[in-house]
Structure formats: C-alpha cells, structure tokens
matplotlib code that plots the C-alpha trace (Angstrom):
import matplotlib.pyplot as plt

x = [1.3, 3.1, 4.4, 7.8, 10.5, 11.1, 13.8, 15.4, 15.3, 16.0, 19.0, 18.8, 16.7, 19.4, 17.4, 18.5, 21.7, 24.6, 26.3, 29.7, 32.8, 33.8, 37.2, 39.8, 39.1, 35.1, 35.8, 38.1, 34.9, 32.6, 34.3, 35.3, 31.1, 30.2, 33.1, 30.7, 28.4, 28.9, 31.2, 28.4, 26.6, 30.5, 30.5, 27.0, 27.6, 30.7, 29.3, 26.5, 28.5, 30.8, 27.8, 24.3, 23.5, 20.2, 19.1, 22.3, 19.9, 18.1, 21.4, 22.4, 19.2, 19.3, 23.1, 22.3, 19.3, 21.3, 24.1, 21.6, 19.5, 20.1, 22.2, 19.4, 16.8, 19.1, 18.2, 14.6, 16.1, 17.8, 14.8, 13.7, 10.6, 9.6, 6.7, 8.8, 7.7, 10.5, 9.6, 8.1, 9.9, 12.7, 13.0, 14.0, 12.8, 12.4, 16.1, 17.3, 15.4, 17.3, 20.6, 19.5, 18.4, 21.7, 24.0, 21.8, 22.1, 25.7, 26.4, 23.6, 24.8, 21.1, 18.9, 15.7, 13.4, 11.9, 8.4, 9.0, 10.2, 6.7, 5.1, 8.1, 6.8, 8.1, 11.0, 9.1, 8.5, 11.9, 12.8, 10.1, 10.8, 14.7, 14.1, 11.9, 14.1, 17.4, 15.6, 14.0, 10.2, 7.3, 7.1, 3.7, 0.3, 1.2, -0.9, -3.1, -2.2, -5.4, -4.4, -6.7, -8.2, -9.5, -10.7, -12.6, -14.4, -15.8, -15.9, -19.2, -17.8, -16.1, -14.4, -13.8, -14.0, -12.1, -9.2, -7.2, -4.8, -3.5, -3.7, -2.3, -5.1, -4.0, -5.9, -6.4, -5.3, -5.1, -2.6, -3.4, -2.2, -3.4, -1.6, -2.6, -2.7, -3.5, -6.5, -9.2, -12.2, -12.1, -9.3, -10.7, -11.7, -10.0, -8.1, -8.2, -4.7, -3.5, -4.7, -4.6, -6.8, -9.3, -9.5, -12.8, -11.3, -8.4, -11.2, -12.9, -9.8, -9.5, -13.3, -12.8, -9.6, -11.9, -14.8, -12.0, -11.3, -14.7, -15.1, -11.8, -10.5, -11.0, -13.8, -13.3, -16.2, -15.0, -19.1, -19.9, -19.4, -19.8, -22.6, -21.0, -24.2, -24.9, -21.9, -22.1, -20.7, -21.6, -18.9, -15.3, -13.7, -10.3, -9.3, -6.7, -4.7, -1.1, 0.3, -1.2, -1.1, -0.5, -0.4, 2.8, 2.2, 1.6, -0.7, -0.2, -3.6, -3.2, -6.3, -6.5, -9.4, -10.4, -13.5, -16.1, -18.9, -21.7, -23.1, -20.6, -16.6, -14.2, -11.3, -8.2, -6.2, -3.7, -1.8, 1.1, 3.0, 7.3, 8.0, 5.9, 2.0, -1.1, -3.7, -4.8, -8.2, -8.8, -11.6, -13.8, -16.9, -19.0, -21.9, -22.1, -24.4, -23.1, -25.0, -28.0, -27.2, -27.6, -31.1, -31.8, -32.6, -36.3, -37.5, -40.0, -42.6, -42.7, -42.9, -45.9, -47.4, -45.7, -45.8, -43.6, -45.3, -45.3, -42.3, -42.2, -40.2, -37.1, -36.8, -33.9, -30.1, -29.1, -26.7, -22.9, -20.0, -18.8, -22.3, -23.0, -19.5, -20.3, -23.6]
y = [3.2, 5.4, 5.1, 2.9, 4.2, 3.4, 0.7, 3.0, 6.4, 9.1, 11.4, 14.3, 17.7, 20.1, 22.7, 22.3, 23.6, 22.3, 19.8, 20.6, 18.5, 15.4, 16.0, 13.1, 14.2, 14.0, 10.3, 9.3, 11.0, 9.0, 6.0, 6.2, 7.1, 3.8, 1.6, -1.3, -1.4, -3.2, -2.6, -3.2, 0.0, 2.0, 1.7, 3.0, 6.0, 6.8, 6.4, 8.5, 11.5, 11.9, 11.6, 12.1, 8.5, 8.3, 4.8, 4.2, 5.3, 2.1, 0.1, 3.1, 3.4, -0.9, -1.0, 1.9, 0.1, -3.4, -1.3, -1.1, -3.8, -7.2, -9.6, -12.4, -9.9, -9.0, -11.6, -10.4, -6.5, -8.2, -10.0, -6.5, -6.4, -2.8, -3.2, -4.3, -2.4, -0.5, -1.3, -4.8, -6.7, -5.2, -3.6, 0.0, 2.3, 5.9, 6.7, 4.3, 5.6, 8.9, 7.1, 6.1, 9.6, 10.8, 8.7, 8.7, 12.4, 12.4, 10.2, 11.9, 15.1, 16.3, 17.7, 16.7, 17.8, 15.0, 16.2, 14.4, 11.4, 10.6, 9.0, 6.6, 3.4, 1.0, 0.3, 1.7, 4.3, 5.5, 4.8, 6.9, 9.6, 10.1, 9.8, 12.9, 14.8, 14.0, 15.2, 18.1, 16.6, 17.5, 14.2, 12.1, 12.1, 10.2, 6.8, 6.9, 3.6, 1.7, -0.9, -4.0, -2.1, 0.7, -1.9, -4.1, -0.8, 0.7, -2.7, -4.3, -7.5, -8.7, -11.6, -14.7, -13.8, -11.0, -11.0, -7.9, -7.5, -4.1, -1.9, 1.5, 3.6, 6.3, 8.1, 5.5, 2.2, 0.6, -2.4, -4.7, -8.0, -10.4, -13.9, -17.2, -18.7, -22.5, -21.7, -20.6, -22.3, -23.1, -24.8, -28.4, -29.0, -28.0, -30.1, -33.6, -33.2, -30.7, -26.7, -24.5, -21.4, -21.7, -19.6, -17.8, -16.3, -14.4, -12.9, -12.4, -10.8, -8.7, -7.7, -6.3, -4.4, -3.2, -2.1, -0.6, 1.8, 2.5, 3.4, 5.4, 6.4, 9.8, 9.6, 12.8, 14.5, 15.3, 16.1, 12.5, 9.3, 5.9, 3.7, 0.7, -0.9, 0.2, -1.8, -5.2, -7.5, -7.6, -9.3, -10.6, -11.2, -12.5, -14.5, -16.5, -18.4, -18.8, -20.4, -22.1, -20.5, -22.4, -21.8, -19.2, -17.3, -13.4, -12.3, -9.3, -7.8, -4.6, -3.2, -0.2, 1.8, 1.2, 2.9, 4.7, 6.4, 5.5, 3.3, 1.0, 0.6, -1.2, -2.4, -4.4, -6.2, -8.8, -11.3, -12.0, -13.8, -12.5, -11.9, -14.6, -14.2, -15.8, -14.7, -12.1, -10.7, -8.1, -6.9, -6.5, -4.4, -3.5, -1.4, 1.4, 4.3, 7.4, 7.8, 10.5, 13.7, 14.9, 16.0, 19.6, 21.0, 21.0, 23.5, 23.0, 24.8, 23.2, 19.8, 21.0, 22.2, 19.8, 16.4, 13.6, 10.7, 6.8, 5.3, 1.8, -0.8, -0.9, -3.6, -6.1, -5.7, -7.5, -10.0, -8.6, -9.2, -11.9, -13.9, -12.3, -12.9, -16.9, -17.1]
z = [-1.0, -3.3, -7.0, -6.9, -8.4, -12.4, -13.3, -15.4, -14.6, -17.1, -16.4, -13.5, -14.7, -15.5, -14.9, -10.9, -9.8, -11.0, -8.5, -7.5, -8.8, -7.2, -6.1, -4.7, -1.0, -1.7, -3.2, 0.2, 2.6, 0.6, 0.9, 4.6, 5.1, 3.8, 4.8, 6.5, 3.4, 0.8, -2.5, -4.4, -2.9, -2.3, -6.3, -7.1, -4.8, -6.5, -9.5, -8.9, -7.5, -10.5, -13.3, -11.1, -12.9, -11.0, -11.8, -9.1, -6.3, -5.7, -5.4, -2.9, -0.8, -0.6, 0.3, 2.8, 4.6, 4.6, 6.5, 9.6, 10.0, 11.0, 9.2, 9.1, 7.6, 4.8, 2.5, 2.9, 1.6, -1.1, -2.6, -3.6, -2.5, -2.5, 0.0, 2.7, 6.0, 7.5, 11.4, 11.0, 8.5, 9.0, 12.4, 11.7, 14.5, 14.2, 15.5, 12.9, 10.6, 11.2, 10.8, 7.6, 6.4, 7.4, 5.5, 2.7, 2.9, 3.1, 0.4, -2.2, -1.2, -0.4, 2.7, 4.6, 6.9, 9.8, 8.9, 5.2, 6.8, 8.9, 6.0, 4.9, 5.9, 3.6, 1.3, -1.7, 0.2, 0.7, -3.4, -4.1, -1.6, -2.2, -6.1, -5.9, -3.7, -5.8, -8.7, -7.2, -8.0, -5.8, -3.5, -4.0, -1.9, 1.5, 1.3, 3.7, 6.1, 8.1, 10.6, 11.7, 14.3, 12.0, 9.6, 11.3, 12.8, 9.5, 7.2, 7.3, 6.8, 10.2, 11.4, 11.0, 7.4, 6.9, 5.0, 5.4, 8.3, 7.4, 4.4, 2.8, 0.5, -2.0, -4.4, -7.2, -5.5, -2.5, -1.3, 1.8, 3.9, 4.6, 6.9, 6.3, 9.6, 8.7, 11.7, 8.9, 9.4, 5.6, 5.7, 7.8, 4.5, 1.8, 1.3, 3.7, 4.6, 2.6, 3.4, 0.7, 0.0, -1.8, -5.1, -4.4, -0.9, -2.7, -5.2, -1.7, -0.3, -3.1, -3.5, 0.2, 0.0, -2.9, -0.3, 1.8, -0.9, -1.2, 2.4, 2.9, -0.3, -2.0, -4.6, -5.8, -4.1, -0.3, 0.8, -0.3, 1.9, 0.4, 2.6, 3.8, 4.4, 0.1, -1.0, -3.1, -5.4, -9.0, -11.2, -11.9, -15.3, -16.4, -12.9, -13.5, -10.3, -10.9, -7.3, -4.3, -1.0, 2.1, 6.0, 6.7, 3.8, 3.6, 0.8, -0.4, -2.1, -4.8, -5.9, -8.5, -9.9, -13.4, -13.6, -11.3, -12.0, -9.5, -8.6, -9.9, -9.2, -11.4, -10.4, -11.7, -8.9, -8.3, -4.9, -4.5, -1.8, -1.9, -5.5, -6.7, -8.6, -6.8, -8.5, -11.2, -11.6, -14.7, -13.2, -10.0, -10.2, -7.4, -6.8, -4.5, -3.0, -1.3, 2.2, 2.6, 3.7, 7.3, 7.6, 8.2, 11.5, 12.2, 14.4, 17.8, 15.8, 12.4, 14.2, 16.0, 12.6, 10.2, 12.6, 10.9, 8.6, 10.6, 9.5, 8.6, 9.6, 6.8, 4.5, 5.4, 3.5, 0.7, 2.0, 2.7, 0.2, 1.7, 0.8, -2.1, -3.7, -3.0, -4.5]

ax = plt.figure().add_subplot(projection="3d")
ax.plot(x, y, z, "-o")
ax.set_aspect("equal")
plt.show()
C-alpha cells in the first residue's frame, strides 16, 4: 500500500531536464497512440505534453488502463477507487501490464525498467509509481503484500473468525479485505431475516489487521519480533458506524500507526465498502511484547556443571483478541 497520488499536484521540478517542444507531428503521433481511448484521456495527454500540467496524470493513467481491460469492468475503473487490484478486479496480467507501461511511456514521454513494475499491484499503485517517475522523485517503499495463506499461518487468531482475506503492510499502515460471505456463523442471528454485520466484528476486523501489523510490519528495531502469543486488546475510542454491511460486500480495512512505544500500539483506522464509509474508529490500542531472544549455546560441559533448574508447567494465555475484544 503506497501513498496515493495528491488531487492537486504542484507543477513539475524544474530542476529536471527541460522537456522538448511539442511540435504538430508529436500532437498527430500522440493522437494516433491513443486513438481507442477516450477523448477525455486524448485531451489530458495533450494537455500534459504542451505544459507538463501533472495533475493531468491521473485522467491519463485511468483513460490508459480503461483502454485494455474489459468493457464491463470499466465502470469499476471509473469509480476511482484507487485500491483496485490490477489482476483481480480488473484482470490485467503481466503481459498487459507491459502494454500498459508502454503506452503510458509513449504518451508521458518517459522510460521504465520491468524490475520497477513487480510491485504495482493496484491502481494506486500505478498513480503513485508514474507520479514519481514523471517528476523525477525517488519511488516509495514497496508495501509488503500477505495473502490468506500467509495470514492464517502467523495470526493467532484462525478461522471461522478471522476477518482478513488478504492484506498489504507498509511501514506505518497497513490496508486489508475482507468478503462478507452471508455464511458467517454470526449472521443466523443477527438479524432474523435480515444479516448484517455486527458493529463489534468490523472493530474486530480492524483490531486484527492491527495484530497483522504487529506481526509483520517494521517496528523500527529489525533484531526484535513482536510475540503473537504477547498480543491483546486494550481499548477503542471515537467508533462511530456510518453504513450497514451486508452479504456480497468487500470491506476494505485501513489501519495506521498513531503511536507505539511498547508495550502498547495505537492505531487510528477506518472500512469502507466501494467509495462509501462503514465505520470509523479514532483509536485502537493494543498491547504487545517483543519475543525472548534465542538462548545462547550451552556447552556439554557447563550442563554437566551447571545442570538446568525444574521447570514448571507455564501458566495458561490470556484469552486471544478475538475474546478479549468481546468481553
């Protein structure tokens, strides 16, 4: 998950090369290159090339994408929803992908490398990955993308109440998904009828992706890992629930870090399903412990001088998240 590009960007740095003019016979290769896009997209290319306008790039990048996927998923690209997935929402491959890259090339007048494109797995992604190279800014931290498999194998909270399908963890935030299926155990009951999820799951949800963070994020000290088994629920503030959420919808869970200074974790975070708000929580705190060092080597003959102390039997866990968080 990477920074999205600004709505309105400030003009190109200067400092770079000066672009060459745009001459009549660049306008007529421009406009034969993008002849089956749209004049909406035609227009913000041309205006791009004779000022380097770069707030023109989104309109560009979105007319350039509609261009190659399939008519009944562009309505989806128009919504402008910036976390969009390339391959499954939309179904860009990789060789499409290129196809992409190279008009976009062509028409901003601007070079790649394949290595850079690895990490471009969503709309948002692209935004953020042309903007910087237009403007000649070092490109951001790849987010670091965990699918179900991955999830389920380091979370301590498993199945059936887990509520992240898939998620994306940068340095200070972390974003997730999460598909109401209507077969949720929780939702026989609530309501007779009438399914909808209940409130305290999407704080659930969220307190999760939260843990996730925890467990695969950068904390700022590489020799520390965060305990899984050391990680709990103390307190929410400010939820407020603004739309219901049914069977068929796709939450879409952002976390990002507030405060953290062990043992606790702060973090602000927010669903949404499309473009619209579910829920809003100001903050999520959690505590945390970083998990013991590897013991040191013993050696044959320290054991035979030194032999180890009876251990007891351990004391059981606290409860997981998910039972703490509904206490």
């Amino acid at each position: 998950m990477t920074d999205l590009v600004p709505n309105r960007a400030p003009a190109l740095n200067r400092q770079e090369a000066t672009p060459k003019p745009f001459t009549p016979e660049d306008e007529i290769a421009l406009r034969d290159s993008l002849k089956r896009c749209s004049p909406a997209t035609l227009e913000a290319a041309l205006q791009f090339r004779r000022t380097q306008d770069a707030t023109q790039l989104p309109a560009i990048l979105i007319g350039v994408i509609e261009r190659f996927v399939e008519s009944d998923l562009r309505p989806k690209l128009r919504g402008g929803e910036d976390d969009l997935r390339l391959m499954e929402d939309l179904g860009v491959d990789s060789l499409t992908m290129m196809e992409i890259v190279m008009l976009v090339e062509e028409t901003l007048q601007m070079q790649t490398n394949n290595e850079e494109l690895r990490n471009l797995r969503t709309v948002g992604d692209v935004k953020t990955f042309i903007d910087c190279k237009v403007r000649g800014l070092p490109l951001p931290k790849p987010a670091k993308f965990i699918p179900i498999e991955q999830i389920a194998s380091v979370m301590p909270i498993q199945p059936p109440f887990l509520f992240v399908n898939e998620a994306q963890v940068s340095t200070q935030s972390a974003e997730g998904k999460y598909k109401l299926t209507g077969q949720e155990f929780f939702l026989q009951g609530h309501f007779k009828n009438n399914p909808v999820l209940p409130a305290s799951i999407m704080l659930e949800a969220l307190g999760q992706l939260a843990v996730l963070f925890l467990i695969e994020g950068s904390l700022g000290d590489a020799d520390k890992k965060v305990d899984p088994t050391k990680i709990f629920f103390t307190s929410c503030e400010g939820v407020r629930c603004h739309r219901m959420c049914r069977p068929g919808d796709v939450l879409t869970l952002s976390i990002k870090s507030k405060r953290m200074k062990a043992p606790f974790a702060t973090f602000e975070g927010s669903i949404r399903v499309g473009q619209e708000k579910a829920a809003v929580v100001e903050e999520i705190t959690l505590t945390f412990a970083y998990a013991e060092s590897i013991a040191e080597t013993v050696h044959p003959v320290d054991v035979i001088a030194h032999p180890p102390a009876l251990k007891l039997a351990p004391e059981p866990t606290a409860p997981p998240l998910a039972a703490a968080i509904r206490a």
